[in-house]
C-alpha positions as CSV (number, residue, x, y, z in Angstrom):
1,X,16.8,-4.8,-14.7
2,X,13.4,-4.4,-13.3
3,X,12.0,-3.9,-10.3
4,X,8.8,-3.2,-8.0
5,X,8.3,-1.0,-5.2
6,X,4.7,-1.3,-3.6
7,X,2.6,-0.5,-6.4
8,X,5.3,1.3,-8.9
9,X,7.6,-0.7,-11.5
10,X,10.7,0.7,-12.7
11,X,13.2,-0.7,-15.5
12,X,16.4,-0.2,-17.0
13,X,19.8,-0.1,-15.9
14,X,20.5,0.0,-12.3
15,X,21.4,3.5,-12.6
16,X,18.7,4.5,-14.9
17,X,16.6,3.1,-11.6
18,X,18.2,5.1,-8.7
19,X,18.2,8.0,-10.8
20,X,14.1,7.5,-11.6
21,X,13.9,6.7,-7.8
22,X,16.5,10.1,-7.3
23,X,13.9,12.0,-9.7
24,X,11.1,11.2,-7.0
25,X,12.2,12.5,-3.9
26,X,10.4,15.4,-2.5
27,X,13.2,17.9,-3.4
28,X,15.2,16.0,-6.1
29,X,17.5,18.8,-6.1
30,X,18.9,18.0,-2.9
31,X,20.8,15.0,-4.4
32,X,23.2,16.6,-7.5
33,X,23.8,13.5,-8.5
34,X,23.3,9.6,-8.6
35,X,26.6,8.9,-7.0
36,X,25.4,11.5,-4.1
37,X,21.9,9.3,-3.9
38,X,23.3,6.5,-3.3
39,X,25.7,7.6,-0.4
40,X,22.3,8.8,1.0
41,X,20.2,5.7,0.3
42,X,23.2,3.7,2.0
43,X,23.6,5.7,5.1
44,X,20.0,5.1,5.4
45,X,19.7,1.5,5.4
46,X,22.6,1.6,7.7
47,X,21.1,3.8,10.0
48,X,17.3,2.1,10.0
49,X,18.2,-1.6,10.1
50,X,21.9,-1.4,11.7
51,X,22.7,-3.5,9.2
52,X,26.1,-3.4,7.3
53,X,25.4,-2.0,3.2
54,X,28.5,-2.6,1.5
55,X,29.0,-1.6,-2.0
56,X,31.4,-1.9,-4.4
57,X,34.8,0.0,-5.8
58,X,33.9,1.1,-8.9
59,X,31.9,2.6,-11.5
60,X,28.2,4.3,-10.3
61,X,26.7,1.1,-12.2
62,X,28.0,-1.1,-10.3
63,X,27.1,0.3,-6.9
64,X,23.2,1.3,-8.0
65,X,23.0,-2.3,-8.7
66,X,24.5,-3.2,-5.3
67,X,22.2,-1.0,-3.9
68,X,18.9,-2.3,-5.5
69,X,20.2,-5.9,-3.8
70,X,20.7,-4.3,-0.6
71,X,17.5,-2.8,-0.8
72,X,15.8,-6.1,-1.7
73,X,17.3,-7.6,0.7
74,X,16.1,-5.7,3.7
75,X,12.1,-5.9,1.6
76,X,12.4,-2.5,0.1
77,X,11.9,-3.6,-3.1
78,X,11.4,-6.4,-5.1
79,X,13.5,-7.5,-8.2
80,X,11.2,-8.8,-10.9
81,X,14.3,-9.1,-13.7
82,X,18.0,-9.5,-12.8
83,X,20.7,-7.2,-13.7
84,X,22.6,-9.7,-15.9
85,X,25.3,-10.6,-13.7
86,X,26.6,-6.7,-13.3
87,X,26.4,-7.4,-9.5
């Protein structure tokens, strides 16, 4: 997978990503683990847009990917290379 946000480009597997993006934050400490970022990253989509950001049962794979298309979705991001079908 491969993806764009603003100027930056990050590629690999959707948790490879989240954990890059994880890896940026301004204290990535806060955040244990990728599992733990993405509960944050969802709660904050919910919270800014109001919008719904379901994510699937399942391994942390499969939600980081489900969280990349959420986060396109709302214009976060933009996916330059699908996943594969992992969605």
């Amino acid at each position: 997978m491969k993806i764009r946000i603003e100027e930056n480009t990050y590629e690999g597997t959707g948790t490879e990503i989240v954990d890059q993006l994880r890896g940026e934050m301004f204290d990535p400490t806060e955040f244990p683990d990728t599992d733990t970022y993405i509960w944050f990253v969802q709660n904050n989509i919910i919270r800014t847009t109001g919008m719904e950001c379901p994510l699937p049962d399942g391994n942390t794979e499969r939600q980081a990917v489900a969280l990349l298309y959420q986060l396109a979705k709302i214009g976060a991001l933009t996916i330059l290379e699908e996943d594969g079908g992992g969605r």
